[in-house]
N, C-alpha and C positions, 0 to 999 in steps of 0.2 A: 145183556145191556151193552150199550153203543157208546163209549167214551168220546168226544167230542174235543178236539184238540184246539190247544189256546192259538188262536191268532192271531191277537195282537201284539201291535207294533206302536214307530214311531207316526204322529203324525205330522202334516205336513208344515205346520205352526213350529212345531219341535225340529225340523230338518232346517229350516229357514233358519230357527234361534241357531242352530250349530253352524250354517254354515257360514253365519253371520258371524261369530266371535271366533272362525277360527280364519276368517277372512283381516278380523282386526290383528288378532295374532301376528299373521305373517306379515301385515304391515307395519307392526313396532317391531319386526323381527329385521327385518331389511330398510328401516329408516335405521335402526341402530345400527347396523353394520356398514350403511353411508357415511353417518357421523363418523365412525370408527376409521374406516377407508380416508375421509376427508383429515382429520385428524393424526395419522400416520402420514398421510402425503404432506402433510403441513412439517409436518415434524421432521422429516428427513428431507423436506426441501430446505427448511432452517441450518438444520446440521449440515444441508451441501453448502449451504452458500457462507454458515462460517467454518467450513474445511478449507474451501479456496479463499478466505481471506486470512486464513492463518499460513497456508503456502505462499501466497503473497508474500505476507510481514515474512516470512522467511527466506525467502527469495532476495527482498530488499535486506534484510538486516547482513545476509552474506556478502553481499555486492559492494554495500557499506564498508563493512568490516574488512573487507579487502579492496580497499581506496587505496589506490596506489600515484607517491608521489611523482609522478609525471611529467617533463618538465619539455617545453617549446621554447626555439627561437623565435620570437618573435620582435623585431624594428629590433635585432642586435640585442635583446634584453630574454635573460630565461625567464621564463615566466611559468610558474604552477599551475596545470588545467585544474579548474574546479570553477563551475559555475553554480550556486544555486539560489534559489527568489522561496517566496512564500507555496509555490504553487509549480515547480517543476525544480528537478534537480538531477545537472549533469556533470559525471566524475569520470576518470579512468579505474577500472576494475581488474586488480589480478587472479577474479574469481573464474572458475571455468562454468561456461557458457551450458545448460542443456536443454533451452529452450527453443534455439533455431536450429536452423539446419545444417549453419556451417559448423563444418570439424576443423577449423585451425584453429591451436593453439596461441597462447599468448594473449597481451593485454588488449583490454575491451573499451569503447568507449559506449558506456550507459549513460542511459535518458530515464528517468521515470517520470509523466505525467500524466492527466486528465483531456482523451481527446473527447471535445465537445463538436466539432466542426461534421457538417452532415454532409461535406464532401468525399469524405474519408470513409471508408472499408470500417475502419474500425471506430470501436465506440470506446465509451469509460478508459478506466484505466490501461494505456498500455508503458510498454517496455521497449526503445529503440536502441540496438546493441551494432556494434559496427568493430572491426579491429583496428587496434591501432597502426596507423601510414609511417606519423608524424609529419601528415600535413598539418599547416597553421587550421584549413578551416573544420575546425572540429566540431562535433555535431550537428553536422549537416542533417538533414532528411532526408539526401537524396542519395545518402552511403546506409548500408550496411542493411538489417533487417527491422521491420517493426511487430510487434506481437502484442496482441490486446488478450491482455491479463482476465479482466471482471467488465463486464457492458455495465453492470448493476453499481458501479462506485462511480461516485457523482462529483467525489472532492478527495483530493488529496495535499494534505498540507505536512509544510516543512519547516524547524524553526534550526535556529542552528546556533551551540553554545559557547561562548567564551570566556576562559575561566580566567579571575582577576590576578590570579598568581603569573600566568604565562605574560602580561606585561610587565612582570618587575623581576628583579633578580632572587628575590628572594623567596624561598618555597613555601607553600601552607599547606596544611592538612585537612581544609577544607575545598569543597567545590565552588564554591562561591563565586560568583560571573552574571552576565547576562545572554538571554536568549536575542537573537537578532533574525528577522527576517528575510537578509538578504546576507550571502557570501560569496563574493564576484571576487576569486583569485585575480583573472585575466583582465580585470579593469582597473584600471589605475587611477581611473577618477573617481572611484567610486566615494561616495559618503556615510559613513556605519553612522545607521540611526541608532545612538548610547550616547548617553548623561556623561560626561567627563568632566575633567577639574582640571583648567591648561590646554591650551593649544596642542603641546609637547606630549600630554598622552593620547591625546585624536590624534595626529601623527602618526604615533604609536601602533594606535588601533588600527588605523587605516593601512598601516606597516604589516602590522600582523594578518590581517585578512589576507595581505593579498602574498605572502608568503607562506604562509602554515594554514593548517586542515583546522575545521572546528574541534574540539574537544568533545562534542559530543553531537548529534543529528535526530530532533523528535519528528518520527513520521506519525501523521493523524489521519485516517481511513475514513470517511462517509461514505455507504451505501446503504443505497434504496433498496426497502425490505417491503415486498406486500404483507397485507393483513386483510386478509376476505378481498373486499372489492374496493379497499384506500389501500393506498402507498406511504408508504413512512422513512423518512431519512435517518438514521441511525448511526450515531456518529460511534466508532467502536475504539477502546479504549486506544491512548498516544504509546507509541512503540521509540524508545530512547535507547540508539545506538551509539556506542561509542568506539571512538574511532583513536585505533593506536598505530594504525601504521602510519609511516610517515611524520610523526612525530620529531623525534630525534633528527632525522632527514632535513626538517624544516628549522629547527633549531641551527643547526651548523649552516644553515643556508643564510639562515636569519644574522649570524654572525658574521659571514664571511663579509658582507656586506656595511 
């Protein structure tokens, strides 16, 4: 007798059904690891862009923190460089430079603001650094180096503090003051927008602006953050420097006079 060997198989109904579900497979298998992909680029383009804004606030809080009291002739009067508004803010720095290219030593005249202008090379935020001449016209743009920090920050604000003890002779153990949006050392008309009581302490105030450093300097960071296919402004927390040099400098200066 002649054993008959089995030959059956898949048919073609059954090849179809397989190669159908294993067709679906590999398509949830690589949409998942798109999400995946999309998802880690998101995430480490987050984490870059608040890496450079925390080198930023570090960059300014040093620069800050090494405000150095300055002083110009100018029309026969010493006068204290320090300019700063709501929206830019220009000091002499005895911090060392390692962002451009010059290697000399010495004091620095910094710029930190918002260029929006579509003339320019540069975007968002940058930094214009220049050494000091002791020429009168300081902060030019047409001295020294400019460097664009972040294109993606859209706003950079500055308040700047005065504490109610430095007008009086007497000390407190509080900070208590007001924030002001403008500190114009070099102007001498200027007018401090602050509630006073007297002629005699506007005077005062206007005394102090424009001889002594603020007490304290809040920088506040807006940048433009995508999400998929919108843009979102993100305003990231206020960065509150305080500023001791020059201190005592502005004191004995404030009395000489």
């Amino acid at each position: 007798m002649v054993l008959q060997k089995n030959k059956s198989g898949f048919t073609l109904i059954e090849i179809l059904i397989a190669i159908t579900i294993l067709s679906v497979l590999v398509v949830i298998l690589v949409s998942g690891l798109q999400v995946g992909v999309k998802s880690w680029e998101k995430g480490e383009e987050r984490m870059g862009q608040s890496q450079s804004i925390r080198v930023i606030q570090d960059l300014i809080f040093q620069d800050i923190q090494s405000c150095y009291p300055f002083q110009l002739n100018i029309d026969k009067k010493r006068t204290l460089v320090f300019i700063g508004d709501s929206s830019e803010i220009n000091f002499i720095s005895a911090a060392k430079s390692f962002l451009t290219r010059t290697k000399e030593v010495g004091l620095r005249e910094v710029s930190y603001y918002v260029d929006d202008d579509s003339g320019t090379e540069e975007e968002g935020l940058v930094m214009r650094e220049a050494m000091v001449t002791g020429d009168v016209d300081v902060f030019s743009d047409d001295r020294g180096f400019i460097v664009e920090l972040d294109p993606n920050v859209k706003k950079i604000s500055f308040r700047y503090f005065i504490a109610s003890d430095s007008l009086t002779s007497e000390s407190s153990d509080t900070e208590e003051g007001k924030w002001l949006d403008k500190w114009d050392s070099m102007d001498t008309s200027m007018e401090v927008p602050i509630e006073v009581e007297g002629d005699d302490l506007q005077e005062q105030i206007q005394q102090y602006t424009q001889r002594y450093f603020p007490r304290a300097i809040e920088v506040t960071i807006e940048v433009e953050v995508k999400k998929g296919k919108f843009v979102e402004l993100v305003t990231m927390p206020s960065l509150i420097i305080p500023v001791k040099t020059g201190q005592h400098f502005s004191n004995k200066l404030y009395r000489k006079r």
